[in-house]
C-alpha positions in Angstrom: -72.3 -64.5 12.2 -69.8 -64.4 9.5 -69.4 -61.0 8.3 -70.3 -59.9 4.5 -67.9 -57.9 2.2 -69.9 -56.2 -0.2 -67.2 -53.2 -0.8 -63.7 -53.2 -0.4 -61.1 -49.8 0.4 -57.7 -50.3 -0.8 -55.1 -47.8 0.8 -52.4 -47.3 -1.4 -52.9 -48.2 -5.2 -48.8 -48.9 -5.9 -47.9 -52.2 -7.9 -49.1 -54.2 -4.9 -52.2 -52.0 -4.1 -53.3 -51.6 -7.7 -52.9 -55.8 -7.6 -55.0 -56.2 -4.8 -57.9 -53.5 -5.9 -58.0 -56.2 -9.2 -58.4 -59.1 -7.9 -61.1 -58.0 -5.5 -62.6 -56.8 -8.4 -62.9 -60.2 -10.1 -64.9 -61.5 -7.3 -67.6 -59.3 -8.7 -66.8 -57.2 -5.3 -67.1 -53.1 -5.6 -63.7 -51.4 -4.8 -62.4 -48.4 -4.0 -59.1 -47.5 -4.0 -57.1 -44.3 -2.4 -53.8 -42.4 -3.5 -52.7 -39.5 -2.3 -52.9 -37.3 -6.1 -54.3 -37.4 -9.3 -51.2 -38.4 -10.6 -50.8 -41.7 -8.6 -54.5 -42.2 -9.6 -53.5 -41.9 -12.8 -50.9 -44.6 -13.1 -52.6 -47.1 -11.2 -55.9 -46.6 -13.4 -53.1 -48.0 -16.0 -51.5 -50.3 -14.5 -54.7 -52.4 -13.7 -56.1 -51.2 -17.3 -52.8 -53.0 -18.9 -52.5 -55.9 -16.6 -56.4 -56.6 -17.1 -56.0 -56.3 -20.9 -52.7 -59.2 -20.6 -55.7 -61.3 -19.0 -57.9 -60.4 -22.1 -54.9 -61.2 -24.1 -53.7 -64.2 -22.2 -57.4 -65.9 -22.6 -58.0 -65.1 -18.8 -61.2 -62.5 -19.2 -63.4 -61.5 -21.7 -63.2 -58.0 -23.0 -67.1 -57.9 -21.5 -65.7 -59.3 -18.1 -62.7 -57.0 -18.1 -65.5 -53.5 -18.5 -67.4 -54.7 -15.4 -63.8 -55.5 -13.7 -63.0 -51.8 -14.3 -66.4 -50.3 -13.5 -66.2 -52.1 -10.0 -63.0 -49.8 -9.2 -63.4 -46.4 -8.1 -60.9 -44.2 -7.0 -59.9 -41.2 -4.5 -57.8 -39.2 -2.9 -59.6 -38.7 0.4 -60.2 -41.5 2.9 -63.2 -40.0 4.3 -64.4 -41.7 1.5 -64.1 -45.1 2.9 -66.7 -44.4 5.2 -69.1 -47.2 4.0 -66.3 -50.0 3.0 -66.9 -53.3 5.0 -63.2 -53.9 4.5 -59.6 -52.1 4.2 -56.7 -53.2 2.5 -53.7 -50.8 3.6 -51.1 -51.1 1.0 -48.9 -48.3 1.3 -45.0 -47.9 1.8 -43.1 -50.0 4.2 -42.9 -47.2 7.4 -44.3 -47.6 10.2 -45.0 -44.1 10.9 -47.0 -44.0 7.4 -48.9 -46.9 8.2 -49.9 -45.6 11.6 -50.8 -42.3 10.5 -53.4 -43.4 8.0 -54.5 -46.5 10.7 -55.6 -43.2 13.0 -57.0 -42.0 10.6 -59.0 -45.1 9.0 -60.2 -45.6 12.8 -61.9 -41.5 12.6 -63.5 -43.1 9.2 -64.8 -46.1 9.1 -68.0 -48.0 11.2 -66.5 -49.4 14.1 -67.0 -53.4 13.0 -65.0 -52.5 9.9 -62.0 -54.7 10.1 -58.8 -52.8 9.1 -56.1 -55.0 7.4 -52.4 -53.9 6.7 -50.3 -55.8 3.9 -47.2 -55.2 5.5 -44.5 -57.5 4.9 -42.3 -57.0 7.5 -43.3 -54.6 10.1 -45.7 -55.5 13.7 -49.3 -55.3 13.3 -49.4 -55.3 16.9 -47.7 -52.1 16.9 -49.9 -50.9 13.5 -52.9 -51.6 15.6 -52.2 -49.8 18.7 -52.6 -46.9 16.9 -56.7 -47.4 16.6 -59.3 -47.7 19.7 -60.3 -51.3 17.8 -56.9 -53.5 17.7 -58.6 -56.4 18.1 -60.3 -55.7 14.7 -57.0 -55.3 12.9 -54.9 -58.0 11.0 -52.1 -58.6 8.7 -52.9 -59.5 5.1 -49.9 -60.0 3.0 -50.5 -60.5 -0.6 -47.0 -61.7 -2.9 -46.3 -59.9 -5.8 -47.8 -60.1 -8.4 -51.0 -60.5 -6.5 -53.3 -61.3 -9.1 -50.8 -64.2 -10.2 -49.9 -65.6 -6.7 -51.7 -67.7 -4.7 -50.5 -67.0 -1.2 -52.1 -64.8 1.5 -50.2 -65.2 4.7 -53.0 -64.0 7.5 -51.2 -62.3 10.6 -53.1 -62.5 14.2 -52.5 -60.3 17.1 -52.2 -61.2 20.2 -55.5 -59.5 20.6 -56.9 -59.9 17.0 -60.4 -61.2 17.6 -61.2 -64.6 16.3 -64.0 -64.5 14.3 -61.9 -61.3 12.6 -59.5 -63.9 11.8 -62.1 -66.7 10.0 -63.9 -63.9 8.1 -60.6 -62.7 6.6 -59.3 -66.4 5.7 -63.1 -66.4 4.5 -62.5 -63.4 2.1 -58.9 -64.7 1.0 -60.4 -67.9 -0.2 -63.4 -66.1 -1.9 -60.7 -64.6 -3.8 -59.5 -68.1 -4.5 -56.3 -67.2 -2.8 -54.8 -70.3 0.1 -54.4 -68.3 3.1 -51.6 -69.4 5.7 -52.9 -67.6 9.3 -49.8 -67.4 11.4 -48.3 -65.1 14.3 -47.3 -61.2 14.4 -43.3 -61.6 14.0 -40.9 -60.0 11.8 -40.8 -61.5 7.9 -43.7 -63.8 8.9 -43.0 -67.4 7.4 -42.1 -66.4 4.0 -40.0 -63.5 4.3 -38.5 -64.6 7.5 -37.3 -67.9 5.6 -36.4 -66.0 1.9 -34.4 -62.8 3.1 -32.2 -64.7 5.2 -31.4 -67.1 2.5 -30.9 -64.1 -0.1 -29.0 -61.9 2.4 -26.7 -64.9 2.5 -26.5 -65.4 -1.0 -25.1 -61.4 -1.0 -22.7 -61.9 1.2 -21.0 -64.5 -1.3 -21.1 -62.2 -4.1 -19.6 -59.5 -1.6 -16.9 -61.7 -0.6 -16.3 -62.5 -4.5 -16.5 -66.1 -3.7 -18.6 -66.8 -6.5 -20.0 -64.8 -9.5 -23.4 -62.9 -9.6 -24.3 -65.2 -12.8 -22.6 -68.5 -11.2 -24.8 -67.4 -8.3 -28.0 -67.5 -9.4 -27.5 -70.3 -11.9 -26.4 -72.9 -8.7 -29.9 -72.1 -7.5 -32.0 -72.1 -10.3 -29.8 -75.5 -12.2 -29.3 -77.2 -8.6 -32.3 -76.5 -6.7 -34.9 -75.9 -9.6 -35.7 -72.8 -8.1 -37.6 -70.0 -10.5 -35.1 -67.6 -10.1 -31.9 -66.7 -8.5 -31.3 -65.0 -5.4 -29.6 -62.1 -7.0 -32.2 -61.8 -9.9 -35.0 -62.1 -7.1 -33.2 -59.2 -5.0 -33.4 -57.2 -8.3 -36.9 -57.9 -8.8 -38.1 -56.8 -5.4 -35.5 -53.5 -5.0 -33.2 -53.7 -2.9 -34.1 -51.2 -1.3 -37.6 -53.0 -0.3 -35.1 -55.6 1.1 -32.7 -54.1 2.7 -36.4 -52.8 4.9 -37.3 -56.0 5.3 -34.4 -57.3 6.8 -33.3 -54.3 8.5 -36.4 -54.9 10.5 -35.8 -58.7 11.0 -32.6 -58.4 12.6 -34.1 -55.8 15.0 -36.7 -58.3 16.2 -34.6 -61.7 15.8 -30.4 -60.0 16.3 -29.5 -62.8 14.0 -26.3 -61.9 12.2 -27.6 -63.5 9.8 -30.4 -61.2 9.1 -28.4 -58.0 9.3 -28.3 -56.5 5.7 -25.4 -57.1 3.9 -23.0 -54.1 4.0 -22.8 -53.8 0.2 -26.7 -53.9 0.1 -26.5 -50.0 1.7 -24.0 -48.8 -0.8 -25.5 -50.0 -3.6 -29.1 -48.2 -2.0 -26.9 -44.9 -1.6 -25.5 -45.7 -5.7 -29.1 -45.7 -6.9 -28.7 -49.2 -7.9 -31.7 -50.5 -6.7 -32.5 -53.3 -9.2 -35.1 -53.5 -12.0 -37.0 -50.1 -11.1 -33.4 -48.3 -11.6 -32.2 -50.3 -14.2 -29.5 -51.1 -12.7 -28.9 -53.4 -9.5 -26.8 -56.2 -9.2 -27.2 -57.0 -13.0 -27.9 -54.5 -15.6 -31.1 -53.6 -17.6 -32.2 -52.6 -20.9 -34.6 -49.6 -19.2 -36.5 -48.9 -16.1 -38.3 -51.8 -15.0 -37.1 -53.8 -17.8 -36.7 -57.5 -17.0 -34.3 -57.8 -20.0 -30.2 -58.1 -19.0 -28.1 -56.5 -21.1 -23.8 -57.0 -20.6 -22.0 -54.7 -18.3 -18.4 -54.7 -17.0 -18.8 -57.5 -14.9 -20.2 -60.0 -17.4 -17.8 -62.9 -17.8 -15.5 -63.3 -20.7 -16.2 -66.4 -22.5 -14.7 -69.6 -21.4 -13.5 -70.6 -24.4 -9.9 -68.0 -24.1 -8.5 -70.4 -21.3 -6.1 -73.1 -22.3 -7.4 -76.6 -21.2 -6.1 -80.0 -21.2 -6.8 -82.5 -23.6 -9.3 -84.9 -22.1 -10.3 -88.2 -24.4 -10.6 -91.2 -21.6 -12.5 -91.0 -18.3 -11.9 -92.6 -15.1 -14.6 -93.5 -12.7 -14.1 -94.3 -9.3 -17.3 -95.8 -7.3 -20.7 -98.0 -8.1 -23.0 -96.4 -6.6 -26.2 -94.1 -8.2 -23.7 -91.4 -8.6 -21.2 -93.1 -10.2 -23.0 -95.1 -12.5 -24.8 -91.6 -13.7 -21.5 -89.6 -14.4 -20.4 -92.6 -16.2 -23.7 -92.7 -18.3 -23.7 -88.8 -19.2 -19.8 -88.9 -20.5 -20.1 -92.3 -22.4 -23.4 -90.4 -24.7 -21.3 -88.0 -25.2 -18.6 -90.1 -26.3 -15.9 -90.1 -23.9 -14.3 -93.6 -23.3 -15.2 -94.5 -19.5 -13.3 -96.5 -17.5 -15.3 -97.7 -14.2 -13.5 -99.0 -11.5 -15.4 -101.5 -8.8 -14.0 -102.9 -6.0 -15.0 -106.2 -7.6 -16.5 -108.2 -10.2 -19.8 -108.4 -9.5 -20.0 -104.4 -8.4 -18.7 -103.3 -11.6 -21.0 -105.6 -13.3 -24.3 -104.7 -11.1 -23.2 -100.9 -11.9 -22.7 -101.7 -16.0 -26.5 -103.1 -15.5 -27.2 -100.0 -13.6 -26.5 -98.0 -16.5 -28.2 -100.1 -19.0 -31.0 -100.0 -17.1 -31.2 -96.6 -17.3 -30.4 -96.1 -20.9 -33.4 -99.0 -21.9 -35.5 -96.2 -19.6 -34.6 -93.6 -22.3 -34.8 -96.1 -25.1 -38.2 -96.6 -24.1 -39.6 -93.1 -24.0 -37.8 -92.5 -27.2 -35.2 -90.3 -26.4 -32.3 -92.9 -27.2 -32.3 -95.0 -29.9 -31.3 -98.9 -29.5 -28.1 -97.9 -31.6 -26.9 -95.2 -29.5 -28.0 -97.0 -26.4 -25.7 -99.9 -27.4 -22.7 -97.7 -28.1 -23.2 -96.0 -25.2 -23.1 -98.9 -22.8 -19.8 -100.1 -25.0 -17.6 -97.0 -24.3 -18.0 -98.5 -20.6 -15.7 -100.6 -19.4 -15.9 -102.1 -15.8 -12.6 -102.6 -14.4 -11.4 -103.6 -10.3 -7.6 -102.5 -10.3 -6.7 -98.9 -10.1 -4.1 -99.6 -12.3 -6.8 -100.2 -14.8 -6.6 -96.3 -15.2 -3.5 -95.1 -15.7 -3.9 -94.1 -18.8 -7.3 -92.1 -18.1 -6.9 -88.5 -19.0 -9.2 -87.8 -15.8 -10.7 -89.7 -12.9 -13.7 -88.6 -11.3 -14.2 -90.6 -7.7 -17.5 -91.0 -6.6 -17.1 -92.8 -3.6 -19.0 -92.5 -0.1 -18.9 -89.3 1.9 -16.0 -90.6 4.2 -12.7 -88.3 4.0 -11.0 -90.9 5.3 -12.4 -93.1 2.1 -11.8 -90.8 -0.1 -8.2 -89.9 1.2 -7.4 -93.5 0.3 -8.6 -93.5 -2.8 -6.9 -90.2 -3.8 -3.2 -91.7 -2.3 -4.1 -95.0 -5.0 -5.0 -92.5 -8.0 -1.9 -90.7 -7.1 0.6 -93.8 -7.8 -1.7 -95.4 -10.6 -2.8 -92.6 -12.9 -0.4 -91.0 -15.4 1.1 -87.6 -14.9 -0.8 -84.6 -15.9 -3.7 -86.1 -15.4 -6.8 -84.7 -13.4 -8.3 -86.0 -10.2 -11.2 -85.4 -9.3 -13.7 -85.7 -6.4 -18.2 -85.4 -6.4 -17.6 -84.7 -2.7 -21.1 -82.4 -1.7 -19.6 -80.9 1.7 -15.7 -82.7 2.3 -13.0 -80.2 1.5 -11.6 -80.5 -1.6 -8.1 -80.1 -0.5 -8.1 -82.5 2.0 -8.1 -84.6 -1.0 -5.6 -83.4 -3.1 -3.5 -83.2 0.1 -3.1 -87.1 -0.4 -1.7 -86.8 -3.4 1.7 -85.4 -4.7 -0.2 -83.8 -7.9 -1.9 -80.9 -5.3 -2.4 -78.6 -9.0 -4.5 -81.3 -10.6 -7.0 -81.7 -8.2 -10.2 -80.2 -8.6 -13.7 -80.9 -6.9 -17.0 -81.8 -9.5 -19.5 -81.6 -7.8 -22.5 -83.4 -10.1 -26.2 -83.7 -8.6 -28.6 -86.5 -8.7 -29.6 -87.8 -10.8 -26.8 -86.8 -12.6 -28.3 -88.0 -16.5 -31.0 -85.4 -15.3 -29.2 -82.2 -13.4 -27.4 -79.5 -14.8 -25.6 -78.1 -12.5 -22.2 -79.2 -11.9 -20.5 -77.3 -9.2 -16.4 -76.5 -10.0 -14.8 -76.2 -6.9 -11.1 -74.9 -7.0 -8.7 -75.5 -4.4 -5.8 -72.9 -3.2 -3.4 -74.8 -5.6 -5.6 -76.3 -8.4 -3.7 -75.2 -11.5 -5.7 -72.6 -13.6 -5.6 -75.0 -16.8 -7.6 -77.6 -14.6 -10.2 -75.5 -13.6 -10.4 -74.6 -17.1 -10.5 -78.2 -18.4 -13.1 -79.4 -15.7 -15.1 -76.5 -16.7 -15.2 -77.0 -20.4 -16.1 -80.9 -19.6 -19.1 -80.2 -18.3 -20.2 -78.1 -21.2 -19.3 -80.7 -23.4 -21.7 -83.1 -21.7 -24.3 -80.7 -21.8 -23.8 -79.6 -18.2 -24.4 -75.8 -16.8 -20.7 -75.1 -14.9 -20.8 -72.7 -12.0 -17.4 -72.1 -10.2 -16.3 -71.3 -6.4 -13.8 -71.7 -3.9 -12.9 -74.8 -2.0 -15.2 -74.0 1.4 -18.0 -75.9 3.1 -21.4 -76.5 1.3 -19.8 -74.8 -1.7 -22.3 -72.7 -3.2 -26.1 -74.3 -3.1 -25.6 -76.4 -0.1 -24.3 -73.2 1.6 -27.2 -71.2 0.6 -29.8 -74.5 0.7 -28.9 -76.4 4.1 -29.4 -72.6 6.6 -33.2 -71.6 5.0 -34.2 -75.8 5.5 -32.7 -75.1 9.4 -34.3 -71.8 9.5 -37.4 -74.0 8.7 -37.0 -76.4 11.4 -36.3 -74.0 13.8 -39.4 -71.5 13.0 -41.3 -75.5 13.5 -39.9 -76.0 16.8 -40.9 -72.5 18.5 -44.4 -73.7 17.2 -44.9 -70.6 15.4 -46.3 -72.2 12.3 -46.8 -76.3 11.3 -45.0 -77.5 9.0 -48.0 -77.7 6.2 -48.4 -74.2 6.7 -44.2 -73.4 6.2 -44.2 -75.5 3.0 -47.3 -73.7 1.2 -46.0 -70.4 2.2 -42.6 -71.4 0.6 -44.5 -73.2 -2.4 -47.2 -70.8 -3.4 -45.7 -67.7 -2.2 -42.4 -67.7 -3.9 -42.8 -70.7 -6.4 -40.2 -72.7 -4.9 -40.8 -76.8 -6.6 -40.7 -78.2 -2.9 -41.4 -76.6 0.5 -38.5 -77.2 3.2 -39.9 -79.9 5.0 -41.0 -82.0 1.6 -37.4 -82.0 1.2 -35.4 -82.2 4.1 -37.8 -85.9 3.8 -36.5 -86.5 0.5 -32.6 -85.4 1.3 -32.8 -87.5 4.3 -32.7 -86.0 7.9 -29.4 -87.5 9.0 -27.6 -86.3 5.6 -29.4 -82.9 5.9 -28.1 -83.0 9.9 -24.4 -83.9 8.6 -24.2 -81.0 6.2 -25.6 -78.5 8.6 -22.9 -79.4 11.0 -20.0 -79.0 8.3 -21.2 -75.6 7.7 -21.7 -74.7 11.8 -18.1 -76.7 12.3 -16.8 -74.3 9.4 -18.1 -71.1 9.6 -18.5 -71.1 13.6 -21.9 -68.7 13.1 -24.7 -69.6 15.9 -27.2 -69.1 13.0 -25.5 -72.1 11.2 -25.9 -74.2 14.4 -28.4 -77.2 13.7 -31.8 -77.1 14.9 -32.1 -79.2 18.2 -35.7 -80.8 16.3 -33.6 -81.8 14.0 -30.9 -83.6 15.7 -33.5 -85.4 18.0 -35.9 -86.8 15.1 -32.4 -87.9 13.6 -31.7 -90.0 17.2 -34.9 -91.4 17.2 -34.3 -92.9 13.5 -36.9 -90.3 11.7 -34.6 -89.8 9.1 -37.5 -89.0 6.7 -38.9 -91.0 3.5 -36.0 -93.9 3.6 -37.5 -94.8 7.0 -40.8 -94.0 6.7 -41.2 -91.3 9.3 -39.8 -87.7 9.1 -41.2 -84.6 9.8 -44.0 -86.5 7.8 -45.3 -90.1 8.4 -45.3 -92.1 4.6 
């Protein structure tokens, strides 16, 4: 028989802990939370006074609903007091030895059917649990911050967790209108294990100084549409709390890949934790201000370089990303020049962009005027000597070096000197490139994303001899076309491939040693940190073979056994499951 919750102890009554103790007490549950002192009492009586009165505010409660919210709440300082609870919610500091200590302890307490639930987010249960005569009455139950706001509960089993204390807990998360994920007792769970490994990696780069804090975190949030970015996220959480969480990772998993960045510890040992410092990677107004404010490493504005002069645009290609480059610089009023292999390409990709401009035309965001002076700044063209007096030519042709290398030696004899060439290539190196040409300075990699009328992110990849002025130039282009310019070195997957393409194999591989389905991965990563897709969603979209190829540039690269493509992954590729353009991917459409 399914057990009843009637009253609720919450251990611990930090951020988290005062977070959980509310939204219990919105079920219309009694709760009663414990803290070690008055003062501690004190501040989480606040903190769930003032995030209660934002719900008031926000339209959420009623100030009548809010009183009976905070009259459900009790609190203490002794845990003998949770000696009638039908449930505990241990929310205290990351340390095993903590968590232990008060575990004994509950078990002394509390009636010996009373399940005992730890919200660790990182360390073994298993090991929380041995520390009670009842283990098979204890269970994970990891709530994301904030946890009134998010939806995710990730439910962690023992090996000897009982079953039925495993339904009555999803029971109780769902009562609580959270959407529990129940999965096995490793090290990050799904969500952490899949985040810190993507943001440890995204510190290394900033370590490294291949790319900028902001350039960073705007790849990520322009590129990948994700919330925040992974330096602003690591700021959020404290370092500190990460450096924890993946401290603890690497000792279950010894992926390198997992080991904390070294620059993590010093910045611990600084004081620079993030938000709760005011200071962590980034800079803050106050303590636990969300608001940036400069510092010595904001950027100068772009604007002091010296740039070219750029008037006419060169287009190399037909395809969907050719035809949308051409389409963003011709509204903006750039003379394009697009150059088709034949007659009937260039004129299928000048009805390719009409198309898409009548789309905008129709939803109102384009008048017929501006739609018909758009399309007659394009001119379609099948000789490369068609460009040679293009201030710049973007190629856009298929991911082949070889391809592209051929098109490079053609712009190289056609185009005018001082002109810049440049390539959309996602993971081909940039310099292999510019090494067919005999203009190595102006070569400089664009990197748009598709759609490109719709993305902001352009990626500015700079070779070891791309001229300073070009970088500049390509730079300032995309701001003139409305586009959000991040810059980086000439290396594999650049910035967002780099940091996207290892979390989506991370994915497959936590999928092939069965310890969670794929559903369960992609809510985690949906409803747990707000990503727009969940891995698995879009490794379908991407396509399984490109996603396959890109992972391999990066293992080929970087030579890291973490980068090494997931065997799942190269086998549904071989079998033709290569995801929504078949069909069948990890999905079946």
């Amino acid at each position: 028989m399914a057990r009843e919750f009637q009253c609720v102890g919450v251990v611990g009554l930090g951020t988290m802990g005062a977070g959980i103790a509310e939204v219990v007490a919105r079920t219309g549950l009694r709760v009663i939370g414990v803290e070690v002192d008055e003062q501690c009492i004190t501040r989480a009586r606040e903190h769930i006074e003032h995030s209660t009165g934002r719900a008031v505010a926000g339209g959420k409660l009623d100030a009548a609903e809010r009183e009976a919210l905070l009259q459900r709440v009790s609190f203490t300082t002794d845990l003998k007091d949770l000696a009638e609870v039908d449930l505990v919610v241990e929310a205290i500091p990351e340390s095993l030895e903590l968590k232990a200590s008060v575990f004994t302890e509950l078990e002394q307490v509390c009636r010996p059917d009373v399940i005992l639930a730890s919200n660790t987010s990182s360390l073994s249960v298993t090991e929380i649990g041995v520390h009670t005569g009842r283990p098979g009455k204890v269970v994970g139950l990891h709530f994301f911050n904030p946890a009134p706001v998010l939806k995710l509960v990730e439910i962690v089993r023992t090996v000897v967790t009982e079953p039925d204390v495993v339904a009555d807990v999803e029971a109780f998360a769902r009562q609580l209108g959270k959407e529990p994920v129940v999965i096995g007792d490793r090290a990050g769970f799904i969500a952490n294990a899949l985040l810190f490994g993507y943001l440890n990696h995204a510190v290394s780069m900033y370590e490294s100084r291949y790319a900028t804090r902001e350039d960073l975190d705007a790849a990520m949030r322009f590129g990948c549409g994700y919330p925040m970015g992974p330096l602003a996220l690591l700021d959020l959480i404290g370092l500190d709390t990460a450096y924890e969480i993946l401290e603890t990772m690497y000792r279950q998993s010894r992926n390198r890949l997992h080991a904390p960045a070294p620059i993590l510890k010093q910045m611990i040992t600084a004081g620079l934790l993030g938000r709760k410092s005011g200071r962590g990677f980034y800079t803050y107004a106050g303590l636990d201000s969300p608001v940036i404010v400069s510092d010595m490493d904001t950027p100068e504005p772009a604007t002091t370089s010296p740039t070219r002069e750029v008037r006419k645009v060169g287009v190399v290609g037909t395809g969907t990303m050719a035809t949308g480059i051409a389409e963003v610089l011709a509204r903006k009023g750039f003379d394009v020049v697009l150059r088709a292999r034949t007659a009937d390409k260039a004129e299928a990709a000048l009805g390719k962009v009409r198309k898409s401009l009548d789309r905008q035309v129709t939803k109102g965001r384009l008048s017929e005027e501006d739609r018909d002076a758009t399309t007659g700044r394009i001119r379609g063209v099948t000789e490369f000597d068609e460009l040679a007096d293009c201030d710049l030519v973007i190629e856009a042709v298929a991911e082949e070096l070889a391809v592209k290398r051929e098109v490079f030696g053609a712009l190289d004899k056609a185009v005018k000197p001082g002109a810049i060439l440049a390539t959309t290539t996602s993971s081909l190196p940039v310099i292999e490139c510019a090494a067919a040409t005999s203009r190595l300075a102006d070569v400089v990699g664009l990197h748009f994303f598709n759609p490109a009328p719709i993305m902001k992110l352009v990626e500015v990849v700079h070779t070891i001899s791309t001229a300073e002025d070009v970088v500049a130039t390509a730079g300032a282009l995309c701001r003139t076309v409305g586009k959000h310019p991040v810059h980086c070195a000439d290396r594999a997957g650049f910035i967002v491939n780099a940091l996207l393409f290892p979390y989506l194999n991370d994915a497959v591989k936590m999928l092939e040693a069965h310890y969670a389905d794929a559903d369960a991965i992609d809510t985690a990563m949906k409803v747990g940190c707000g990503l727009p897709m969940g891995p698995f969603e879009l490794l379908d979209v991407v396509g399984l073979d490109v996603s396959l190829a890109i992972e391999r540039t990066l293992y080929y690269e970087f030579r890291d056994a973490g980068f090494a493509p997931a065997p799942l992954l190269e086998h549904l590729v071989t079998a033709g499951r290569l995801g929504r353009k078949t069909g069948k991917g990890f999905r079946d459409y």
